[in-house]
N, C-alpha and C positions, 0 to 999 in steps of 0.2 A: 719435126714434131717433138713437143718436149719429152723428156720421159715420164714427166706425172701425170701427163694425158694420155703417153702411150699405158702406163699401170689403169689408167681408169679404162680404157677402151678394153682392158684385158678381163678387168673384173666383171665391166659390164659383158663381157662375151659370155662369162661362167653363168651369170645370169640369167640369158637368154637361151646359152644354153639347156639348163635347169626345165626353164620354160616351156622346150620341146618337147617336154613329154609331155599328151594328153590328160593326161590322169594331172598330175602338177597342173597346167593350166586352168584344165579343171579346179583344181584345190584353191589357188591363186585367185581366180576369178569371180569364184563366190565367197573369200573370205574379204577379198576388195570392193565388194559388192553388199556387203550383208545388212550393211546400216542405212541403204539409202531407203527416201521416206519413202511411205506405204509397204514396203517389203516384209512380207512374216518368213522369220528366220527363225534358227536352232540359236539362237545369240544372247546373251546375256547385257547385262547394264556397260559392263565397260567396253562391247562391241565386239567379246571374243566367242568363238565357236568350240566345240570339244570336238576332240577325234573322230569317237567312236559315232556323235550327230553328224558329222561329214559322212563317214564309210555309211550309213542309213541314206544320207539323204543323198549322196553322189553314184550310191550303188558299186562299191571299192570297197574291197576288203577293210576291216579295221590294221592288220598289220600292213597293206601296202600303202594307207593311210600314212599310217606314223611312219612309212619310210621314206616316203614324199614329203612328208611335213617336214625331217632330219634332211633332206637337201635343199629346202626352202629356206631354212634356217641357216644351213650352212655358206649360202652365197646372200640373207641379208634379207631376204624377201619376209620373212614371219618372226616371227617372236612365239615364244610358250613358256608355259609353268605348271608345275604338279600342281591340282588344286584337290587335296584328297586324293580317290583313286582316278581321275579326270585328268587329262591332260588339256589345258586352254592353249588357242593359239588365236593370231591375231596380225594381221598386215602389219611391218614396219612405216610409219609414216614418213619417217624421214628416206629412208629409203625410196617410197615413190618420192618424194620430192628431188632425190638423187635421179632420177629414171626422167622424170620432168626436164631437169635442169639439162641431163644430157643429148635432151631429144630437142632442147629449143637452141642449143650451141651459140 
């Protein structure tokens, strides 16, 4: 096996790691989820979610919120930005499409 597939097969473990925790899956699943049609969400125009409308609506803390969110981020899964006192976060696309690609081999 090459080694740029063995680095992918590594990254993708941190990932899935990531993933096992409930509360993350949790978090993951409904920001992956937020936009499909009929669905009333906490979501705005460009299909992002705020923290502290997660920790409401997922029933999690606002800080273990934002500490799941900093390791979704950190293995690639979310994206975020200050917007005021708000923090937006939002699924990487490319990223699933990374998780796609790896899963059709």
């Amino acid at each position: 096996m090459s080694n740029n597939r063995n680095k992918k097969i590594d990254d993708f473990a941190e990932v899935f790691k990531a993933l096992s925790n409930p509360n993350r899956l949790k978090i993951f699943v409904r920001l992956a989820s937020c936009c499909a049609p009929g669905t009333v969400s906490l979501v705005d125009d460009d299909h992002t979610a705020y923290v502290g409308d997660l920790s409401d609506e997922l029933e999690i803390g606002k800080s273990t919120v934002s500490h799941h969110i900093k390791e979704l981020r950190r293995v690639g899964l979310l994206r975020s930005e200050r917007r005021g006192q708000k923090i937006a976060c939002w699924v990487d696309p490319e990223q699933i499409r990374r998780l796609r690609d790896f899963f059709v081999l």
